[in-house]
C-alpha positions in Angstrom: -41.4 6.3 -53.3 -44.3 7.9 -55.1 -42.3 7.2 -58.7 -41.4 3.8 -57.4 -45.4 2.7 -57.5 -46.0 3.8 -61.0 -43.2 2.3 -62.4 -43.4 -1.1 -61.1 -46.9 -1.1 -62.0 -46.1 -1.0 -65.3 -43.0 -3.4 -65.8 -45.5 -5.7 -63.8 -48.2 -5.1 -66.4 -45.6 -5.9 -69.4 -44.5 -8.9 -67.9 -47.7 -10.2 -67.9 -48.1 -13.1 -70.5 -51.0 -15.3 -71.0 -50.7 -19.1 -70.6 -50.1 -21.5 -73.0 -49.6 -25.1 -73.5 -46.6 -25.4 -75.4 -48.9 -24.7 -78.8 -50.1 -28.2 -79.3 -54.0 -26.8 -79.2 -55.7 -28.5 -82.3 -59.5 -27.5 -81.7 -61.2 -25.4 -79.6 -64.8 -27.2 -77.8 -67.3 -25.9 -79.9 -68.8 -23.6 -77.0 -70.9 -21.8 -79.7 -73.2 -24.8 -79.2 -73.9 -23.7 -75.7 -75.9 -20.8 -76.6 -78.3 -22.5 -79.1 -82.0 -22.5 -78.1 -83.7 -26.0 -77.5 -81.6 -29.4 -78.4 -78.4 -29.3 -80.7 -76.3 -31.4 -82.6 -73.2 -30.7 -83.9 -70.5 -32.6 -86.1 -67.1 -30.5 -87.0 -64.1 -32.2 -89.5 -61.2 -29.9 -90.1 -57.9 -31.3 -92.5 -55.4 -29.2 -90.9 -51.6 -28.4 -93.3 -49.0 -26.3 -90.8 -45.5 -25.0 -92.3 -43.5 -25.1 -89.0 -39.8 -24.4 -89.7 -36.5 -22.9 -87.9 -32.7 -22.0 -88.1 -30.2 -22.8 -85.4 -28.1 -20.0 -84.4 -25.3 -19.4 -84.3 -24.4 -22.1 -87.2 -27.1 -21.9 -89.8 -28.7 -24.9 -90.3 -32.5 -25.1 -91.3 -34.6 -27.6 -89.6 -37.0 -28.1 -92.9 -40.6 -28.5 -92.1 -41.5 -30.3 -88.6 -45.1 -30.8 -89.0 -47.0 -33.3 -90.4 -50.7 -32.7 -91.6 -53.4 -33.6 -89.6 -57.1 -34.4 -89.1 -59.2 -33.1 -86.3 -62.8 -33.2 -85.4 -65.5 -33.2 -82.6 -68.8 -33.9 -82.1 -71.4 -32.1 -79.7 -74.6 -32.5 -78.5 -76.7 -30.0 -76.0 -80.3 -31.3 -74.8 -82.1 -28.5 -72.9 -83.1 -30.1 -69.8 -85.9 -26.7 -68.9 -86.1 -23.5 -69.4 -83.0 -22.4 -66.9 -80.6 -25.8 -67.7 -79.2 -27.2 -70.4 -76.9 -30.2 -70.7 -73.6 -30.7 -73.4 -71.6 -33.2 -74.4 -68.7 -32.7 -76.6 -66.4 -34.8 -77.7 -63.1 -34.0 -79.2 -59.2 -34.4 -79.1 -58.3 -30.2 -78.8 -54.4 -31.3 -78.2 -52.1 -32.8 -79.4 -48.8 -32.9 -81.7 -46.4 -35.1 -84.1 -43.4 -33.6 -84.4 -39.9 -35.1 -86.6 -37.1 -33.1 -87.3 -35.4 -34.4 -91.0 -32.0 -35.8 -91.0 -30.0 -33.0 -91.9 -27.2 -30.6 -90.0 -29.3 -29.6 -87.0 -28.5 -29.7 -84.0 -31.3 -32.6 -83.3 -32.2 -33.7 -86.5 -33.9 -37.2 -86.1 -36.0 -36.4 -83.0 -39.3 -36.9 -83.5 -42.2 -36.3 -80.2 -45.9 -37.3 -80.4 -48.2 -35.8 -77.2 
C-alpha cells in the first residue's frame, strides 16, 4: 500500500492535460488593457497565414493545406470608474475556423467546416 500512493500520484499527474477547444482560438481578449492606469483605448488588426497539413495512415495520402488565411481583430476600451474600479469592454471574435480539405485521395477530401 505505501508504493501504491506514490505511484498513482504520479500516472495521475501525467495524465493531466489542459483543456482545449479543438484549436479554433484566433485572439486572445487583450487583458493587458486591464492593467493600464486611468482610461484606455485599444484597436488590434492581425492578417493571420496557417500551414495546416496531414497524411492518412495506413494509405499515404496527403491532405494538402486545410487552412485558409484570415483576418482578426478587437477593439477595447477601459474607463476607470475610481480609484479601486475600473470598467472594460472588449470586443473581439477569439474563435473560430474555415476548414476545406482539396479534392484529392483522402479519406474525406471535399469536406469543408466553418465554426
Amino acid at each position: 500500500m505505501p508504493r501504491l500512493f506514490p505511484t498513482v500520484a504520479v500516472a495521475l499527474a501525467l495524465a493531466a492535460n489542459p483543456a482545449i477547444a479543438g484549436g479554433i482560438e484566433r485572439a486572445l481578449p487583450p487583458f493587458g488593457l486591464l492593467f493600464e492606469p486611468g482610461n484606455h483605448l485599444q484597436f488590434d488588426i492581425a492578417r493571420i497565414s496557417p500551414r495546416v497539413t496531414g497524411q492518412q495512415v495506413p494509405w499515404p495520402a496527403e491532405t494538402g493545406d486545410v487552412l485558409g488565411n484570415f483576418s482578426t481583430g478587437a477593439l477595447a476600451l477601459k474607463v476607470a470608474l475610481g480609484a479601486r474600479a475600473d470598467l472594460a469592454v472588449v470586443l473581439n471574435k477569439p474563435v473560430g475556423i474555415d476548414l476545406a480539405y482539396p479534392a484529392s485521395g483522402y479519406m474525406i477530401s471535399g469536406s469543408q467546416a466553418a465554426i
